[in-house]
C-alpha positions in Angstrom: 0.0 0.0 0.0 1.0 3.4 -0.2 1.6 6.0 2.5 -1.7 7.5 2.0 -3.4 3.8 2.0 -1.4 3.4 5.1 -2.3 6.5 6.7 -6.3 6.5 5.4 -6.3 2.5 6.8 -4.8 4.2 10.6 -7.6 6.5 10.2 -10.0 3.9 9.7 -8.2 1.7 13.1 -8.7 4.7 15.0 -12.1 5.0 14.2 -12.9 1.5 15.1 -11.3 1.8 18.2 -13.0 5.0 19.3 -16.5 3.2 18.5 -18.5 1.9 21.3 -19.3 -1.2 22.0 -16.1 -2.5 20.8 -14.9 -5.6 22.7 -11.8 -6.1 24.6 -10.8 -9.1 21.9 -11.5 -6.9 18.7 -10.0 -3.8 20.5 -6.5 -5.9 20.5 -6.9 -7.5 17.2 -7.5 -3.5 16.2 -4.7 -2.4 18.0 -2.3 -5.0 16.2 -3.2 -4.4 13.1 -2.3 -0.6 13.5 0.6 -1.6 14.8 1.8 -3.3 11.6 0.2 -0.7 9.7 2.5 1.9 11.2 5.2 -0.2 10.6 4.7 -0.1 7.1 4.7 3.8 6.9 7.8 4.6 9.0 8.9 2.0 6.4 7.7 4.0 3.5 8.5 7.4 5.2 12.2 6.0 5.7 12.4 5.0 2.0 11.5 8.5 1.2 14.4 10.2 3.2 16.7 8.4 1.4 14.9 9.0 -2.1 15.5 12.9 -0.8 18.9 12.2 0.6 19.8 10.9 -3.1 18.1 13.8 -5.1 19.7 16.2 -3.4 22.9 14.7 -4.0 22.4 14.8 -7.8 21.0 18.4 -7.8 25.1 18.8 -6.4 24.4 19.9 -3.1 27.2 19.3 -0.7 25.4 19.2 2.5 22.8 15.9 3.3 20.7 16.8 5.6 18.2 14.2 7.9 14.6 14.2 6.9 12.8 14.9 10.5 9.7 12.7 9.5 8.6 13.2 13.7 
């Protein structure tokens, strides 16, 4: 998925977890998935610094800066 997928299906998570009447076994189940969800986006967001970190190389800057993705 992509970082918006990722971020839209967090949304979702959030949503279902806020909703009453949710039980203590889906609340988990929830929770995991969100979990793995976000481990996918610092994934993609990670793969995007260095993307940066690259075109600013070839754009013959001298100075690589971090990408604060916090």
């Amino acid at each position: 998925m992509t970082l918006e997928e990722n971020i839209n299906e967090l949304e979702k998570i959030l949503a279902a977890l806020e909703a009453e009447g949710v039980t203590v076994e889906e609340g988990i189940e929830l929770f995991e998935k969100g979990i793995a969800v976000t481990k996918e986006c610092l994934a993609g967001l990670e793969s995007t610094k260095g993307k940066i970190t690259v075109l600013k190389k070839q754009m013959g800057e001298l100075i690589e800066q971090p990408v604060d993705v916090d």
